[in-house]
C-alpha positions in Angstrom: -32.0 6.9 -24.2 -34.0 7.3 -27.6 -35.6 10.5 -26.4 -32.6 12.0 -24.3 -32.6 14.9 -27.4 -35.8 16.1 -25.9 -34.3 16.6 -22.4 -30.9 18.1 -24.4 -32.7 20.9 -26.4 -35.3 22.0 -23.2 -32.5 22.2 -20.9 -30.0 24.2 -23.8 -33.0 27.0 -24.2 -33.5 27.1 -20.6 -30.2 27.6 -19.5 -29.3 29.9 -22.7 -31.9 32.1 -21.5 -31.1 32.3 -18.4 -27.5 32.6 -19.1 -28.9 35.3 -21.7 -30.6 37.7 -19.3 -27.4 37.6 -16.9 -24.9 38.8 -19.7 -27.6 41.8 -20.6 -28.1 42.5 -16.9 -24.1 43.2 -17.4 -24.3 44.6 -20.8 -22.6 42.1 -22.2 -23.6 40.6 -25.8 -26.6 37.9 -26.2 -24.3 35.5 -27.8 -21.9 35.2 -24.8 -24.8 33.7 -22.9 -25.3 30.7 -25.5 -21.4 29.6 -25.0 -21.1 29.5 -21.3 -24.4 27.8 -21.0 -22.9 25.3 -23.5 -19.7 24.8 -21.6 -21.2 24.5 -18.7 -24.0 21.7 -19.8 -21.3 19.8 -21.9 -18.4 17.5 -20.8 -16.2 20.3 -19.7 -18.2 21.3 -16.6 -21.2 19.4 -15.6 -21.5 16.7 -18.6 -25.1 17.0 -18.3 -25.9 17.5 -22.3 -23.6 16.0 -25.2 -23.0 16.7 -28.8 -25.5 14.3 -31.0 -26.3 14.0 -34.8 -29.5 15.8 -34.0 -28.1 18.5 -32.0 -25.4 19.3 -35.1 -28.1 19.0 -37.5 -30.0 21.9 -35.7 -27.5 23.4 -34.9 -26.2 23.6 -38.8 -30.2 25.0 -39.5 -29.2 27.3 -36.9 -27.0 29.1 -38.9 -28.1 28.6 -41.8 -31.2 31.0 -40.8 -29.2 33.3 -39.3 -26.8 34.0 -42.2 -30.1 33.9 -44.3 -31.7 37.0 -42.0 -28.5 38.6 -42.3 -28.9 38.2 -46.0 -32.0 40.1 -46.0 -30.9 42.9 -44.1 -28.3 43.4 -47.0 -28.5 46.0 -49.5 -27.9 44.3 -52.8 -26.6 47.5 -54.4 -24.1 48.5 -51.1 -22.7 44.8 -51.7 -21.8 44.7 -55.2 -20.7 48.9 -55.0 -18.1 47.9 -52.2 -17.2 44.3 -53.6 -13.9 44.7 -54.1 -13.1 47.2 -50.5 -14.1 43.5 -49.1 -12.2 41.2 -51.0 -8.9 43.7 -49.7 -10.1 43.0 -46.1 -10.5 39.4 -46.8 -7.1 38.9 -48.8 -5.0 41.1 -45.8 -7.2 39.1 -42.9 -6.0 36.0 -44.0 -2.2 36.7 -44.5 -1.2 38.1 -41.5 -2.8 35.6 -39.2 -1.2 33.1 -41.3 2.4 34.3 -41.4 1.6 35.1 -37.5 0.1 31.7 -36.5 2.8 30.1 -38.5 5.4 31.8 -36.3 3.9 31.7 -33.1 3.0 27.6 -33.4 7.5 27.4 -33.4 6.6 27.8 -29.8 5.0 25.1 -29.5 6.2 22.5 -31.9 8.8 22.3 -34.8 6.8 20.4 -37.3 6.5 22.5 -40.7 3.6 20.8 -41.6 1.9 21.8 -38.0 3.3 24.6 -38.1 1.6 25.6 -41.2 -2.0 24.1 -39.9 -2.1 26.4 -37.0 -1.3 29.3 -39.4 -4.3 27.9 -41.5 -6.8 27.4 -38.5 -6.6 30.6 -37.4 -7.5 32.7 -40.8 -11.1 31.2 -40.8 -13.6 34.2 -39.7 -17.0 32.6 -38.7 -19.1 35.5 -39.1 -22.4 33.7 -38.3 -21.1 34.4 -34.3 -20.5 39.0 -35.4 -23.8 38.5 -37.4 -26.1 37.9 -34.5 -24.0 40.5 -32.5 -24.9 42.8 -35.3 -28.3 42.5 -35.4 -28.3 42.7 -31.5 -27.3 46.4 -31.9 -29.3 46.6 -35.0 -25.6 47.8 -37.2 -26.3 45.0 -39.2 -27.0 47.7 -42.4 -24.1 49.5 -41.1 -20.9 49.9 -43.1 -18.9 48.2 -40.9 -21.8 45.2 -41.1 -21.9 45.1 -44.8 -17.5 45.0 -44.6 -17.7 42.1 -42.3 -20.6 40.2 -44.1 -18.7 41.0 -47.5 -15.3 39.9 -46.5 -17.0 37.0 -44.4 -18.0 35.2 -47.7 -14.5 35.8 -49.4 -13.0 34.8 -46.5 -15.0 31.8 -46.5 -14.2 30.7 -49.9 -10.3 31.1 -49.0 -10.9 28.7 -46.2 -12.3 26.1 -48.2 -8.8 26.3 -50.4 -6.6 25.8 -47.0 -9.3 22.8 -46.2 -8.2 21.7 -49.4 -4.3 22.3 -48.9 -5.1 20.0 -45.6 -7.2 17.1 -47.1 -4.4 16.5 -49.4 -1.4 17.3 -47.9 0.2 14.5 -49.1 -0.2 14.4 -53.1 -1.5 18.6 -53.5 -1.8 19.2 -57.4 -2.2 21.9 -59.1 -5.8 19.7 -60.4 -6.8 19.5 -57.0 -6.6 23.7 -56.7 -8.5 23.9 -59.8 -11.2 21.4 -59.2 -12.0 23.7 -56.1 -11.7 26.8 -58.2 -14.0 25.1 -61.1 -17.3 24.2 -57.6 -16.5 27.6 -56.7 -17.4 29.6 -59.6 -19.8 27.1 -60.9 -21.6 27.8 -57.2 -21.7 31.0 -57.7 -23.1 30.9 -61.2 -25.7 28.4 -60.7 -26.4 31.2 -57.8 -26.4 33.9 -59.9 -29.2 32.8 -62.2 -31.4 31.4 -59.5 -31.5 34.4 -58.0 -32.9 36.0 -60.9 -34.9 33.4 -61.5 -36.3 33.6 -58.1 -36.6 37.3 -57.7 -39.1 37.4 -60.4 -41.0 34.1 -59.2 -41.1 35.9 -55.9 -42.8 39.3 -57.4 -45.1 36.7 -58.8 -45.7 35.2 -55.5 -46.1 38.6 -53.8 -48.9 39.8 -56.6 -51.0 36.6 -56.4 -51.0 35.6 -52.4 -52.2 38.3 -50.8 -54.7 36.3 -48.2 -52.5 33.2 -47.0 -49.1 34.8 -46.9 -46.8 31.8 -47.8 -43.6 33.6 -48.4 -42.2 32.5 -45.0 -42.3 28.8 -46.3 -41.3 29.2 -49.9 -38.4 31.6 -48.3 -36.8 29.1 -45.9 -37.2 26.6 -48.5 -35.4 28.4 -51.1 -32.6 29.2 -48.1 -32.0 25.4 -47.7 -31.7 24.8 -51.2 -29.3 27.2 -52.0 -27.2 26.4 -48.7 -27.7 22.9 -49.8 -26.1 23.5 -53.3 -23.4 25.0 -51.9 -22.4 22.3 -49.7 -23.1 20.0 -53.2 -20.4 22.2 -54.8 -18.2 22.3 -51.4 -18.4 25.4 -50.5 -20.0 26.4 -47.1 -23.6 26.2 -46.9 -23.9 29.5 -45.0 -22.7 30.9 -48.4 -25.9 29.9 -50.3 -28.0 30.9 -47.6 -26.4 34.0 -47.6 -27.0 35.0 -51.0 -31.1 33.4 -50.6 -31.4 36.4 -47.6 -29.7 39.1 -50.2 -32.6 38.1 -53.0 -35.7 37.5 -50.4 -34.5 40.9 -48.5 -35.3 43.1 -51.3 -38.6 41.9 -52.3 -41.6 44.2 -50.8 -42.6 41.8 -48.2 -38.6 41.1 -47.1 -39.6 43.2 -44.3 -42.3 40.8 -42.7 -40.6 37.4 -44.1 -37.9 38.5 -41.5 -40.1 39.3 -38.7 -41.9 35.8 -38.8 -38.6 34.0 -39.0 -36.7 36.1 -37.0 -38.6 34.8 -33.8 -38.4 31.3 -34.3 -34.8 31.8 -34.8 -34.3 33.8 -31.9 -36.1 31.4 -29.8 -35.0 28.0 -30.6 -32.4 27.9 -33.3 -30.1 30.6 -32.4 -29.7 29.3 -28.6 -28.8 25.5 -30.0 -26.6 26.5 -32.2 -24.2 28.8 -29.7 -24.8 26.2 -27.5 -23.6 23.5 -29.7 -20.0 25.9 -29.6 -19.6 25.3 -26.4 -20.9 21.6 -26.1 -17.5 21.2 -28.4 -15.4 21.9 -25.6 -14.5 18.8 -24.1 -11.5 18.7 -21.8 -9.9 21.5 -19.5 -7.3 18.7 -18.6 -4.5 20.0 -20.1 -0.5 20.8 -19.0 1.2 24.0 -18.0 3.1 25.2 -20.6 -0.2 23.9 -23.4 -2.3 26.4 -21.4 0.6 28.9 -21.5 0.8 28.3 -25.3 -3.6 28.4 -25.7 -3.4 31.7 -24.3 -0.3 33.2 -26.3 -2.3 31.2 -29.6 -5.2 33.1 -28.5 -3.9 36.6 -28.4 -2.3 36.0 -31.7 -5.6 35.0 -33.3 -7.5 37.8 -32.3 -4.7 40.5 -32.6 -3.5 39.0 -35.9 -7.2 39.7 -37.2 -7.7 43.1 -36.0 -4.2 43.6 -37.8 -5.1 42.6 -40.7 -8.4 43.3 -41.5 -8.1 46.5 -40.0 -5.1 47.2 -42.2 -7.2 45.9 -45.1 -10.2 48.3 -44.0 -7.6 51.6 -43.8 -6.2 50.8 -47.1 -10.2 50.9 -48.5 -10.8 54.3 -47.0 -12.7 53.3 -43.3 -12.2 55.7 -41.2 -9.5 54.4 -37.7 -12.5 53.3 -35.5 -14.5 51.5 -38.0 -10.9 49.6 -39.4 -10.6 48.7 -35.9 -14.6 47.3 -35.6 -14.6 45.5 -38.8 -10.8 44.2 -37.6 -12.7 42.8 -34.3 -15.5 41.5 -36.1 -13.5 39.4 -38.5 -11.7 37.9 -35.4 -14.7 35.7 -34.5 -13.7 31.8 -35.0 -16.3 29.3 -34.9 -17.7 26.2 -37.6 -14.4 26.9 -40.4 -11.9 26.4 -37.7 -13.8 23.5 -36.6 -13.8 22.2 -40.0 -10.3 21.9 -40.8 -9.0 21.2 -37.1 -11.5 18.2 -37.9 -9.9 17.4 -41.3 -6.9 17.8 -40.2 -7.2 15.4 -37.1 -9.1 12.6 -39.8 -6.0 12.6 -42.2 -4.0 12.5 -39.1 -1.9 15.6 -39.7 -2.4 16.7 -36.0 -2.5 14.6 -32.6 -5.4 14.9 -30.1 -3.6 17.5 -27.8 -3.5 19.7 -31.0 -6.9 19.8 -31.6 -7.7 20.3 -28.1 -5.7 23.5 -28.0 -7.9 24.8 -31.6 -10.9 23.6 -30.2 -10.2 25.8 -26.8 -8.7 28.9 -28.7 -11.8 28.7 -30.6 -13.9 28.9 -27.6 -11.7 31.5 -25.9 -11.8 34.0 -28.9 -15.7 33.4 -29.9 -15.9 34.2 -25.8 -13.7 37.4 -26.2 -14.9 38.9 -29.4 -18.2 39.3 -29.0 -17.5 41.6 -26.0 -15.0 43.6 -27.8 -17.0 44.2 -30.5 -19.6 45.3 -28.5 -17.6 47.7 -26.1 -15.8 49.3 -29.7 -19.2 50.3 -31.0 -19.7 51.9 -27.5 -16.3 53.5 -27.4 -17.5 54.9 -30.8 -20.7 56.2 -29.7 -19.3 57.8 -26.9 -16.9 59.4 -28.9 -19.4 60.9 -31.1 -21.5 62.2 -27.9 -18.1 64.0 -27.0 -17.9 65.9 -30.4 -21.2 66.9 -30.5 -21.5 68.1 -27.5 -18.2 70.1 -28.1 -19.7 71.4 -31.7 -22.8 72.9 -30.0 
């Protein structure tokens, strides 16, 4: 049917909503709604709504606008101060569920190049899924927000290296690495002077258009170019529109940009894209001992990133609590671990059962985090309650 997309997106914000307001009513996180009304519209449950070009390409805008809001509710100057507290988080996040997922895949299969894929899978972070948690309970300028946004990129750009260890598996050189190396810091240069570039053209913008208000436009099409560049340069497009959020957000009229896109977003692009997540989730048909394994994998990939990250966080000076939120917030899995399961399943490193069992984990832990990380931050505030209530 040439118009079945119609159908598909009216029937994903329905049921997201209604999904939605039944995870509040249980004070559950927003984003929980948007993945079981995805599995339950897609193939795994009622096969009512499928994957499509145009759903992915909406999806993809999706979070591209997020990451860019999340941008804008960055402080420049926090970022750069903390810069390298988030690279430690990023570096320790990756290399314990690595070494972990390495040695809990022997479980499974005795394959070292397997093996070393599901190590790889599960040191993605998608923080795209934590973001919209985030700015749900409004920590999003929080410390433990700009830790998880700031290792989020890093660890971002060390997935695109394993995606790159994947792709060529077969004949890795030492060129390959530094071809990658080469996009990345030209990316970031290229980013670097835009956004100077565009800060002041911006200021411009602001001082001369003060009846018809355009910045909305001019903002979401400076977003897409910058995600856009970054994808050019192969690295992830969330990146660029990232950084687009960081230079918008700290103009004077940041503040309303955000409130104009926010409820587009909120309404239309945010639900497709959570959605989308769970429309990915294609069989439940699977044997004994492959569950068995799934849920082991899964424990490993969220434990190994609360491990890690949280190690990485004490090590910077966070206080136990907030090691342990940005630890849960780093353990979302989402688009990266998409990404190379997908790679890895076109160069046919892994089978079909494999990427089944990523492709579930992923759904299991972006299912679990969410309400973790919600529940810590209400541990937390309880916690503070108790002392002050002792103090007085």
């Amino acid at each position: 049917m040439e118009y079945k997309y119609l159908l598909d997106i009216g029937l994903i914000i329905a049921v997201v909503k209604i999904f939605t307001i039944l995870t509040q009513k249980i004070k559950m996180p927003k984003v929980l709604g948007g993945l079981i009304a995805g599995i339950v519209l897609g193939p795994a449950v009622l096969n009512i709504v499928q994957t499509s070009s145009i759903l992915e390409a909406l999806a993809k805008f999706g979070i591209i606008l997020i990451m860019f809001l999340a941008g804008m509710e960055t402080s420049v100057k926090k970022f750069i101060a903390n810069s390298n507290k988030y690279v430690i988080i990023a570096i320790t996040g990756v290399l314990v569920p690595l070494v972990l997922g390495i040695l809990c895949s022997f479980l499974y299969v005795q394959d070292i190049k397997t093996n070393l894929f599901f190590g790889a899978v599960i040191t993605a972070t998608s923080v795209s899924i934590t973001v919209e948690t985030l700015i749900e309970m409004k920590k999003i300028k929080s410390s433990v927000g700009l830790a998880i946004l700031g290792a989020g990129v890093v660890d971002d750009i060390l997935g695109i290296l394993f995606l790159t260890v994947i792709m060529n598996s077969g004949n890795l050189s030492l060129a390959t690495f530094g071809m990658v190396f080469l996009k990345v810091i030209l990316f970031f240069g290229i980013a670097l002077l835009l956004a100077v570039v565009s800060f002041k053209v911006f200021e411009k913008i602001e001082e001369k258009d003060t009846k018809t208000d355009q910045m909305p436009t001019y903002s979401i099409a400076f977003a897409l170019l910058l995600a856009y560049l970054a994808e050019m340069l192969g690295v992830s497009g969330i990146i660029g529109a990232y950084i687009a959020g960081l230079v918008i957000g700290n103009t004077e009229k940041g503040r309303k940009v955000r409130g104009k896109i926010d409820l587009v977003v909120h309404m239309i692009f945010s639900p497709i894209f959570f959605a989308s997540v769970g429309l990915k989730l294609t069989t439940l048909q699977l044997e004994k001992n492959v569950w068995l394994f799934i849920f082991l994998f899964t424990a490993v990939a969220i434990l190994s990133k609360i491990i890690g990250n949280g190690l990485g966080a004490k090590l910077c000076g966070y206080p136990k609590n907030k090691a342990i939120q940005i630890g849960i917030g780093m353990a979302t899995r989402g688009e990266v671990a998409l990404i190379i399961a997908d790679a890895a399943k076109g160069v046919q490193l892994i089978n079909e059962e494999v990427f089944s069992i990523v492709v579930i984990t992923v759904m299991l832990v972006t299912l679990i985090t969410p309400i973790l990380f919600h529940s810590s931050f209400q541990k937390s505030h309880n916690l503070e309650e108790e002392q002050l209530l002792e103090k007085a």
